[in-house]
C-alpha positions as CSV (number, residue, x, y, z in Angstrom):
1,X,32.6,28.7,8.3
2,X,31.0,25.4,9.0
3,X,33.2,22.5,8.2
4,X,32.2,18.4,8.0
5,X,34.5,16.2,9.1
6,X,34.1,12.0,8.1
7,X,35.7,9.5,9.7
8,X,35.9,5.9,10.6
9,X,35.9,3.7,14.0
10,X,37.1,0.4,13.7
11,X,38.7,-2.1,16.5
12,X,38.5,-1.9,20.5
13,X,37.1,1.9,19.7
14,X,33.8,0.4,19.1
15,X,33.2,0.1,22.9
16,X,34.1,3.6,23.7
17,X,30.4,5.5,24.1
18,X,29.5,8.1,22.2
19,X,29.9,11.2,25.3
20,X,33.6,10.0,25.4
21,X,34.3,10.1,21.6
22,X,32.8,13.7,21.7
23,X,35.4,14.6,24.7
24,X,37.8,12.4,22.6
25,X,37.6,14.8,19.2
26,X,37.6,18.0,21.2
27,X,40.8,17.0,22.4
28,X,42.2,16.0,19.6
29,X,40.9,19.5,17.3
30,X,43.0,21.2,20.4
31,X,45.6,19.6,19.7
32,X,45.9,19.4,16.1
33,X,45.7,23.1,16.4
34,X,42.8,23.3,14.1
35,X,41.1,26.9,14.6
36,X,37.9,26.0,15.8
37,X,35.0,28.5,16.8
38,X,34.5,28.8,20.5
39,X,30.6,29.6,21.9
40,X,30.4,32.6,23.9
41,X,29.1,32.9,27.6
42,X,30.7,32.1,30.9
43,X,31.6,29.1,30.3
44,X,33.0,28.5,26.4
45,X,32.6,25.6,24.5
46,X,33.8,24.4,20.6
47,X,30.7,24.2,18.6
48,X,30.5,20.9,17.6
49,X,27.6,19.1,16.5
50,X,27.7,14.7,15.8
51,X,25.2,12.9,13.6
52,X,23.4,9.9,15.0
53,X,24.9,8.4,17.9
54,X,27.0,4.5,16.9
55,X,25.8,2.3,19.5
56,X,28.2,0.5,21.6
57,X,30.2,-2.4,19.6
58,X,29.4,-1.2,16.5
59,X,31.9,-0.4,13.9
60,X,31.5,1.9,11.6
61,X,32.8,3.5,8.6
62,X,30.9,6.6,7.5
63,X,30.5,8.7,11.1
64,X,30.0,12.4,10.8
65,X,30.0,16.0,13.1
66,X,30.1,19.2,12.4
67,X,32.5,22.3,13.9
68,X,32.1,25.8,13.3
69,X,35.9,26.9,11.8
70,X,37.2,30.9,12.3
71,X,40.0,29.9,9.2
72,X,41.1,26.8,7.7
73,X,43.7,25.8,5.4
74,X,43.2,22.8,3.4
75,X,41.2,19.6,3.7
76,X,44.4,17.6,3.1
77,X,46.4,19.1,5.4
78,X,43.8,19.4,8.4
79,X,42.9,16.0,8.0
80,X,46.9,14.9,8.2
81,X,46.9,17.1,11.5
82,X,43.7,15.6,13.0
83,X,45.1,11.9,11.9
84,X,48.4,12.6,13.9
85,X,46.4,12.7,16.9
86,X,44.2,9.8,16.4
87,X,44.3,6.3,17.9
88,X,44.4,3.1,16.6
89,X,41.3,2.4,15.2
90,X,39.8,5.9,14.4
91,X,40.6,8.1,10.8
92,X,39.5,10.7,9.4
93,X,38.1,9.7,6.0
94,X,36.8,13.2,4.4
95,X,36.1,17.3,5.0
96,X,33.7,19.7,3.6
97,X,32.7,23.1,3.5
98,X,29.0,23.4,4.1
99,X,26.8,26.0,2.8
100,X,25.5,28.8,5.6
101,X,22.4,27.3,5.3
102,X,23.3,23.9,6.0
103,X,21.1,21.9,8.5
104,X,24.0,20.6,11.4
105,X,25.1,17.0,11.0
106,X,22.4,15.6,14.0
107,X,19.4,17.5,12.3
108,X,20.2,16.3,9.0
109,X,19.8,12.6,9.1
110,X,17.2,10.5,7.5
111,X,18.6,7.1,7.0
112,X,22.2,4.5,7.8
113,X,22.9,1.8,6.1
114,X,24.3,-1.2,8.3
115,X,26.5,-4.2,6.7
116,X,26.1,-6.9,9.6
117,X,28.4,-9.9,9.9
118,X,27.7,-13.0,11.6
119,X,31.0,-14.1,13.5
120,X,33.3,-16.6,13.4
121,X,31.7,-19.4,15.2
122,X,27.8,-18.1,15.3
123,X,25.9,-18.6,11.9
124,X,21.8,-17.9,11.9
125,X,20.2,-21.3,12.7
126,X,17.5,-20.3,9.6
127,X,18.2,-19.3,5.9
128,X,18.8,-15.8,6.0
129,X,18.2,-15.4,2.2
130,X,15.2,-17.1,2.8
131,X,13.6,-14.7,5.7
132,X,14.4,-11.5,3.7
133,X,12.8,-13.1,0.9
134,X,10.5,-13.7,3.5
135,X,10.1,-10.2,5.1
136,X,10.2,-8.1,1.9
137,X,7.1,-10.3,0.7
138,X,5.0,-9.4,3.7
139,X,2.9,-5.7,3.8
140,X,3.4,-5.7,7.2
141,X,6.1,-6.5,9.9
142,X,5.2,-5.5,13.6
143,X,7.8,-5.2,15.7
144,X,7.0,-4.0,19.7
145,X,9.6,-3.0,21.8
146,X,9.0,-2.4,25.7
147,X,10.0,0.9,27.1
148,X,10.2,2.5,30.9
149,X,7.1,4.1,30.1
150,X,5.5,1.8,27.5
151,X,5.2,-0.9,24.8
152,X,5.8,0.7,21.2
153,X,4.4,-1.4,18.2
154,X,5.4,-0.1,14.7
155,X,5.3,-1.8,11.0
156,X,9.0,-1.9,10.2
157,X,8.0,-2.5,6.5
158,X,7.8,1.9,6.9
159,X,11.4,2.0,7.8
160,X,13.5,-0.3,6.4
161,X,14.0,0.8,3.0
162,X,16.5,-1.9,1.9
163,X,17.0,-5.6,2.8
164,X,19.3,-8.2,0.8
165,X,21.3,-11.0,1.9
166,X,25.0,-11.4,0.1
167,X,25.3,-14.8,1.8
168,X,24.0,-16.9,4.9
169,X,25.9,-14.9,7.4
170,X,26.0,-11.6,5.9
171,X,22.8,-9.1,5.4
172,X,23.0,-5.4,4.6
173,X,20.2,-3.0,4.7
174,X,19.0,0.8,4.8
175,X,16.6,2.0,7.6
176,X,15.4,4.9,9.1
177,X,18.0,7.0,11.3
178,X,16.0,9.7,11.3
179,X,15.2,11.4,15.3
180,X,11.6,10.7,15.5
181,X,12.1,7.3,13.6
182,X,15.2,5.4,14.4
183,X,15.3,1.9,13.7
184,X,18.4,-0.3,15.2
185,X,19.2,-3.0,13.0
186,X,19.2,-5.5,15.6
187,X,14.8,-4.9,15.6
188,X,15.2,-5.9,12.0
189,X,17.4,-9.3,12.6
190,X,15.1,-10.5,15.6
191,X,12.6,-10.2,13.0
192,X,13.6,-12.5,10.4
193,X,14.9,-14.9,13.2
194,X,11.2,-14.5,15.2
195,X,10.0,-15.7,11.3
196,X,11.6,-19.4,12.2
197,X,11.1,-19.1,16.1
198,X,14.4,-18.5,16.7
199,X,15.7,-15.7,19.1
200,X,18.1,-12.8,18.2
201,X,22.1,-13.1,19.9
202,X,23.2,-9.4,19.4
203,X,26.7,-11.2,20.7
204,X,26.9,-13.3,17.6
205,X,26.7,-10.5,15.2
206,X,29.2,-7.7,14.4
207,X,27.2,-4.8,13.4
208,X,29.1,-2.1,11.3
209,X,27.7,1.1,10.1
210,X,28.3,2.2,6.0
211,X,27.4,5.5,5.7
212,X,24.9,7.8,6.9
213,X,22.4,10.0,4.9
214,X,19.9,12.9,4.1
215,X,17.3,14.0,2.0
216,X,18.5,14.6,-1.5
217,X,18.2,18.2,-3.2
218,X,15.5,16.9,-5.3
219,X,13.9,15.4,-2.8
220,X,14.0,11.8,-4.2
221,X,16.2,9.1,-2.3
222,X,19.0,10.2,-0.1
223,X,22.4,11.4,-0.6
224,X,25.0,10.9,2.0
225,X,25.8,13.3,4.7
226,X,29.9,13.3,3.0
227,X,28.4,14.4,-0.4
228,X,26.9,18.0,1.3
229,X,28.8,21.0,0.7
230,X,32.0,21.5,-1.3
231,X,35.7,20.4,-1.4
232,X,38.6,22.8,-0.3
């Protein structure tokens, strides 16, 4: 049976990349003793499958991957045994039985929402309730990013589908997480700082990840990826 498991990364953890926190929860599902499903072939592996990658630094409190489970007992009680072998810093938060059908965790994502926090110290040297009034007014907002290969220019207008300021140092927002269409929130903050001329200090800004989502049943909005499947 397919299983999702929630959790949380909080603290020094946020540096940790994203191939060691995969070797990091197959060690810990050994040894929690959960009864994980195994590929077969020479050279056996847990099938396991993460949603969209956290960048390094950022926090985040609604990460998600899939396993493949040969039995299970409860939620409650796996989560308990998975928590007992978690550091400082990372918890599970939630478990779920998907339906057979269910698309895994990495193919499912459409969108994350993103709270960022301007630290102690740094504040933006603009109104930020101003430059998201600003952005949200404008059809348009072309953002170009320089590759290895190339310069990529796309309207981030398309992919951010929420923008609000709760303060001057504190701006939440919804954008596309989607494979082919991935926005980093950092794109959207040199944005509205490039409104007033001002550059973008990814150091000044602690960037921590909400929740993650998919397309909703009905195909309107999104639902997050914790609300597929069903409680055990």
């Amino acid at each position: 049976m397919k299983l999702r498991i929630k959790f949380s990364k909080k603290g020094p953890l946020r540096f940790i990349g994203h191939l060691d926190i995969m070797r990091y929860f197959q060690k810990a599902i050994r040894r929690s003793d959960i009864d994980i499903a195994y590929s077969t072939g020479f050279s056996p592996h847990q099938i396991m499958s993460f949603a969209a990658p956290l960048g390094v630094g950022v926090e985040s409190e609604g990460e998600y991957f899939d396993i493949e489970a040969n039995s299970v007992t409860t939620a409650e009680d796996m989560i308990a045994r998975l928590n007992a072998e978690m550091a400082e810093g990372m918890t599970i938060t939630g478990m779920r039985i998907l339906p057979d059908n269910a698309k895994n965790a990495m193919a499912s994502v459409k969108a994350a929402s993103y709270r960022l926090n301007w630290k102690e110290g740094y504040s933006p040297e603009y109104s930020l309730s101003k430059a998201v009034s600003e952005f949200l007014s404008k059809e348009e907002v072309l953002y170009t990013k320089q590759t290895a290969k190339s310069v990529i220019e796309r309207n981030l207008k398309e992919a951010v589908y929420e923008l609000k300021a709760a303060d001057e140092r504190t701006v939440y927002m919804l954008v596309d997480a989607s494979s082919a269409g991935n926005v980093k929130p950092g794109a959207v903050i040199e944005c509205l700082a490039g409104f007033y001329g001002k550059t973008y200090d990814a150091n000044a800004i602690q960037v921590t990840r909400e929740d993650t989502f998919t397309d909703a049943p009905n195909g309107e909005g999104f639902i997050s990826l914790g609300e597929v499947g069903e409680n055990f």
